[in-house]
Every structure is written in structure tokens, then in C-alpha cells.
Residue, then its C-alpha position, 0 to 999 in steps of 0.5 A: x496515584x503513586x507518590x513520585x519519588x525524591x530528587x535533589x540536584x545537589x550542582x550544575x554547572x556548564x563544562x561546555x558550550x557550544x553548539x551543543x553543551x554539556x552539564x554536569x551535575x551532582x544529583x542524589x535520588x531515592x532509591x528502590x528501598x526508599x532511602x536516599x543515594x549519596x550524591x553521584x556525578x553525572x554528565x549530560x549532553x544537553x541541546x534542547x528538544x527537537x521535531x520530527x515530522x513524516x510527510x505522507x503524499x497518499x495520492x503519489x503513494x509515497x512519503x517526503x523525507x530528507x537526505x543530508x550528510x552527517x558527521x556522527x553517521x559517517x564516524x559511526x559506520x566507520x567503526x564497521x567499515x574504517x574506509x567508508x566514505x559514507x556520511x548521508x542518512x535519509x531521515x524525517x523531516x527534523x529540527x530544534x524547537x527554537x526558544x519560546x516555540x511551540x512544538x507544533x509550530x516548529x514542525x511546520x517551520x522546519x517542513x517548510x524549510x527543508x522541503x518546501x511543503x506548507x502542513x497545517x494541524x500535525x498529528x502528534x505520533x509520540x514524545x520520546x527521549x532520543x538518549x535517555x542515558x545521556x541526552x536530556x533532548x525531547x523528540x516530538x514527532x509528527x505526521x502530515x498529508x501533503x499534497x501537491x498543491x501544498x509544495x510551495x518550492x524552496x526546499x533545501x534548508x536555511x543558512x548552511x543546511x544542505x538537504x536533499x528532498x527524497x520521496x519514496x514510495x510506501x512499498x519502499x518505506x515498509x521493505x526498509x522496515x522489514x530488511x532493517x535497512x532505517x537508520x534514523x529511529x524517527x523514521x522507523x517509529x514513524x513507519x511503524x505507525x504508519x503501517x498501523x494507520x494507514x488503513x483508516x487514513x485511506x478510507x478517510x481520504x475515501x469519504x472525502x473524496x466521495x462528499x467532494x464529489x457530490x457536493x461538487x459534481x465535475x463529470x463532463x458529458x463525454x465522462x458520462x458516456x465512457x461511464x460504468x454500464x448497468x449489469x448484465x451478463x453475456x454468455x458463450x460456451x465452448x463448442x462440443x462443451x456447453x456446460x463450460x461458459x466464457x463471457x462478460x459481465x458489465x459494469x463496476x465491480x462492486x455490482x457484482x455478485x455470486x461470481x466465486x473467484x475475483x482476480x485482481x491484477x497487480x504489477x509485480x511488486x504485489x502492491x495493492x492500490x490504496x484504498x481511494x483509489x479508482x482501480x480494481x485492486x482498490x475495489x477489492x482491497x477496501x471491500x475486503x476490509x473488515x469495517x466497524x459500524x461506522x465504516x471504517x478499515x479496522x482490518x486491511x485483510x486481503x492486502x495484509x495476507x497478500x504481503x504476508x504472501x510476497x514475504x521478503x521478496x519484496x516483488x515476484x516475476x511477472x506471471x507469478x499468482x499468488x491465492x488470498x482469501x476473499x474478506x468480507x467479500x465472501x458475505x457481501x458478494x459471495x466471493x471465495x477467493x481472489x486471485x492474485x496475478x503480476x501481469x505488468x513489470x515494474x512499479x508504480x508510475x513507471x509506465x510500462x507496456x504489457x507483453x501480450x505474450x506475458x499476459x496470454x500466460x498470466x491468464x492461463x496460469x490464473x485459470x490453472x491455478x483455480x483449477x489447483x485450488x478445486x483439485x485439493x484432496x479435500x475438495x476432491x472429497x467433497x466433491x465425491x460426496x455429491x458437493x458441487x465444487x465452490x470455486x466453480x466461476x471467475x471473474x477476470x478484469x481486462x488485463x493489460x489495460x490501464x497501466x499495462x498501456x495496451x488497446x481494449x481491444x488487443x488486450x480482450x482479443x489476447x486474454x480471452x483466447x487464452x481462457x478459450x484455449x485453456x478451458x478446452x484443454x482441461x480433461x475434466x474441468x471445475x471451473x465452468x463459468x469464466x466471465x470478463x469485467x467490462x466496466x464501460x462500453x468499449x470494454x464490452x464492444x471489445x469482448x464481444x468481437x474478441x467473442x464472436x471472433x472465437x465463434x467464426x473460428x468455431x472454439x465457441x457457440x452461442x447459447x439459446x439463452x444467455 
């Protein structure tokens, strides 16, 4: 172990105090060469140390943080901008440790005060000097999960304190970070390590939601009946075309297997929903993820090449579809490739209703961008060469449902005689198999009237065998 080196504080003495100090002082060290310097004059800012904490909401997707008006913020945009009025800086929760207090506690203390939220047992993110040049100030920063249950009101600060509680969403958080628009350097250490941990975060959420729930079972009758449905497949085929096949496969996702393509429709912020989450986009988000032995996220690999694939754009127009690999999906359930499609506008929690006219692109513009895929030179090679084509089977989940807001019915009618209208007018078509998810029974009441529909129109036939 290195021997430290050597110091002697010569003087100190308080030049001023206030609500901060200053000291200066007289201070000799050893220097590289191992010989002492001569005395040498320093002055520092000196407050005592500070906690900081991000607050994270997984359910909501989103972080709590503060937003108040600061003095040095608005002198130091001033020099930029001389007519700037602006004094406010979203920030993490922060404060001083107070004399004789623990930096834990004053985390919880201060997150109490300033946004109302009860935290127990912080994570200790890093201990950093805020101005090593001239400040002796230590920051302690944490991190915490809130819930809802866990705001217990009366945020704003205590005494003159004028703090406004902000939530962002985490899609914001980490456009901020890429557009280096985070001021506060708590915040962005913060989000830095958020990003990193954030995928082990929700695969814990995942455990314990799963132990709650069968620890705890809450499903009510009517619950079980609208439930998954066991797996099985329907088949129809495209009249005159009978090696081209539109149908359904019933039940969960995840009971899925040899389909080669797996469409994931997402709002047009390209977000995937965490991994606790109940929708498609969670399904093939967490079983995508590489997992260490014990099942844990050690690699968000199909939301990662996904924000890779949105880039700076932050979002992208409604119909745009974006290609990912598959993951571990391609050896669990021989998946090749997902499909990315913004069939909703806006973000999370906004409510939007899907167009059906929108959504009636969004799947024909999936179908042909499969069919780009497989028409690649390479694939045309291999294919040459008596390979059949790898991507020759996709899976489509019920488009518009859910968040898009529309009826099962209307959105089976709309999305299936997109793929029908597409499929017959392909000249030599690679995709062969297009399969609709029908998690629960009305789901699979509706593709089949959507189905038998196209039959009495004549677009589709029933097999003998399906």
C-alpha cells in the first residue's frame, strides 16, 4: 500500500461567514519529487457536504425531480445570454446534511421535504467533490424507487424553499442526456447510472411482481375467463394461392415458437415498455435480453439496437418500421428478426386513439418491409442455391388495441385485410405464413369473423387441413 503523502496546514482562518464561508489557509505538501513545497495560500468555499437523490417511479416510467429558481444559474446563463431571465434548473432532489446527520438520512429527509415521497434504504450511486478546485463540499448521491403509495403530500420545500416537483418520463431523461440539455452534473451522473441499471432493476421488479402473485393470487373469475387461451393455430389461404396462408395463433406470446418474424407495435416515440410490463413490447423486450445463470438482464439487447436505430431523432412518424434482431429469441423460439412498427401517436399515458386508416399502412408497410428483408442480394443468392428464405413467417399482434384505444373487432377487420390485400399483390411473395396474436377469446372470436369474412368476399379459402 502507497505510503500517503505529507501535509501541514500551516493556518486557517475564516475571512467569511455567512450562509456560506470562506477560509483561507496556509498549506505546505509534498511534491512529485518528495520534497516539501513552501507554504502557499489557498482560499476555499467551504458549506459543508450535500445529498442528492434520483427518485425513479418504474411503474409510471419516469423520474421525480425538482425544479426551483437559482441565483448562480441565472448569472451564469447571463454571461451567454446578457438579457436572459432565466433563473430555474431542473435538478435531483438535494440538500445539506445537517450537523451530526447521517448522509442517508438526510437523503430521506430532504426527499420528504421537497416532494412529499416517504424512501427507505437509498442506494448509494457515488461520493464526489462538487469543486475540487475550490469547494471542500462532498456530494452524496443516492437513488430510490418510489411508488405511488409512497407520496404522502406536502412537497414544496420547508421555510422559504420554493420547489416545484417535476416528473419526466425516462424516454425524456435519456434524450436530455443524448442532447446534452442536463445541467445539474447530479442529474446527469445520475442518469448515466440509471441507464446502466436499469435493466436489472426491472427484471427485479419482474420477480417480485411474479412471487406477489403467487404468493398472493387476486385473479377474479371473470379475470380468468377473458385470460390467455391455450395454443393453437388456424389456418386460411389466399384463393388461387394456397401456399400463401393467413391466420391466428392463440394465446401468450411467449408460447410461441418457429414463427421467424415477431412484430412489435410501439408509439412513435420507439420506447419499449419496461420489462415488468404486461404488453407485447415488454414480452419481447425481457426475452430478448441475455441472462446470466441466475436470470438476470445482463443485456437489454433488442431495446438497445432499437434506440440505437431511432438515433437522435428521439421519435419517428407514425408508420415508420424500424428492423432489430431477435436476441436470445432467435434459440428460444427460433425468432429471426422483430419488427418494429409506430402504429399510435404520442407517448406514454396519452391515450390516443388509433386511425384505422394509419393502422391499415402500418401493417402493409411491416409486410413489405419483411419482404425487403428477404429480397436482400444475399438472401436472393442463397435462395438461388436451393436455401429456402428465413424469413419466411410473421407474427402480428392485434394493432390498435390496447393503448390505440380501438374495438378488437374493428382493429382484426382493418389489420387483417390489410395483410390479405398485400399478400395477393406481391408477384413472388417469400413471406408464405402471416399469423395474427390472439391472446384471449375475443381476440380469436374477431380474426375469425374478420377471417370467414374474407372467405364470403372470395380473397381466402379454407384449407382441408389447418
Amino acid at each position: 500500500m502507497e505510503e500517503p503523502r505529507r501535509v501541514e496546514i500551516v493556518k486557517q482562518t475564516r475571512l467569511f461567514e455567512d450562509f456560506f464561508k470562506v477560509d483561507e489557509v496556509v498549506v505546505a505538501h509534498e511534491r512529485r519529487d518528495g520534497k516539501m513545497s513552501p507554504p502557499e495560500r489557498r482560499l476555499i468555499f467551504e458549506r459543508g457536504d450535500s445529498v442528492a437523490v434520483l427518485l425513479l417511479d418504474l411503474a409510471a416510467k419516469s423520474v421525480v425531480l425538482t425544479s426551483q429558481f437559482r441565483i448562480p444559474a441565472l448569472v451564469g446563463r447571463r454571461r451567454t445570454d446578457p438579457a436572459s431571465a432565466d433563473g430555474w434548473i431542473t435538478e435531483a432532489v438535494a440538500g445539506m446534511i445537517e450537523p451530526n446527520e447521517k448522509a442517508e438520512s438526510a437523503a430521506i429527509r430532504e426527499t420528504m421535504e421537497e416532494t412529499g415521497c416517504r424512501i427507505r434504504n437509498p442506494t448509494l450511486i457515488a461520493r464526489f467533490f462538487s469543486s475540487p478546485g475550490g469547494a471542500s463540499e462532498r456530494v452524496f448521491l443516492y437513488f430510490a424507487q418510489v411508488r405511488g403509495a409512497d407520496n404522502l403530500g406536502g412537497a414544496g420545500g420547508v421555510d422559504d424553499e420554493d420547489v416545484e416537483v417535476v416528473r419526466m418520463t425516462l424516454h425524456e431523461l435519456f434524450d436530455r442526456v443524448d442532447n446534452h440539455s442536463i445541467e445539474d452534473p447530479k442529474l446527469l451522473i445520475a442518469a448515466y447510472w440509471l441507464q446502466a441499471h436499469l435493466p436489472a432493476l426491472q427484471a427485479r421488479e419482474l420477480l417480485i411482481e411474479g412471487l406477489q402473485q403467487r404468493v398472493h393470487p387476486t385473479a377474479t373469475a371473470s379475470e380468468a375467463a377473458s385470460g390467455p387461451l391455450p395454443p393453437s393455430t388456424r389456418r386460411y389461404a389466399i384463393k388461387g394461392r394456397e401456399d400463401l396462408i393467413v391466420g391466428y395463433k392463440t394465446g401468450p406470446i411467449d408460447g410461441i415458437t418457429g414463427v421467424s418474424i415477431w412484430v412489435n407495435s410501439e408509439n412513435t416515440d420507439m420506447m419499449m415498455d419496461r420489462f415488468i410490463g404486461k404488453t407485447i413490447s415488454a414480452k419481447i423486450r425481457l426475452l430478448g435480453a441475455n441472462k446470466d445463470e441466475s436470470g438476470n438482464v445482463v443485456e437489454d439487447t433488442i431495446a438497445d439496437e432499437l434506440r440505437s436505430a431511432v438515433g437522435l431523432r428521439g421519435h419517428v412518424k407514425i408508420g415508420t418500421v424500424l428492423s432489430t434482431r431477435s436476441g436470445m429469441l432467435r434459440s428460444t423460439h427460433q425468432v429471426r428478426q422483430v419488427l418494429h412498427v409506430a402504429s399510435v401517436e404520442g407517448g406514454p399515458g396519452e391515450g390516443v386513439r388509433a386511425d384505422p386508416a394509419k393502422l391499415k399502412e402500418c401493417v402493409k408497410g411491416v409486410l413489405a418491409r419483411a419482404e425487403r428483408e428477404n429480397n436482400r442480394l444475399w438472401k436472393i443468392l442463397l435462395r438461388t442455391w436451393r436455401h429456402p428464405s428465413d424469413l419466411d413467417s410473421i407474427l402480428v399482434p392485434m394493432i390498435g388495441c390496447g393503448d390505440g384505444g380501438l374495438p378488437v373487432e374493428e382493429a382484426a377487420q382493418t389489420i387483417i385485410g390489410a395483410a390479405v390485400e398485400h399478400i395477393s399483390s406481391v408477384q413472388f411473395p417469400t413471406l408464405k405464413d402471416i399469423y395474427f396474436l390472439a391472446y384471449r377469446a375475443a381476440d380469436r372470436n374477431a380474426c375469425e369473423q374478420a377471417l370467414r369474412n374474407l372467405c364470403e368476399e372470395g380473397a381466402l379459402v379454407r384449407p382441408e387441413r389447418s
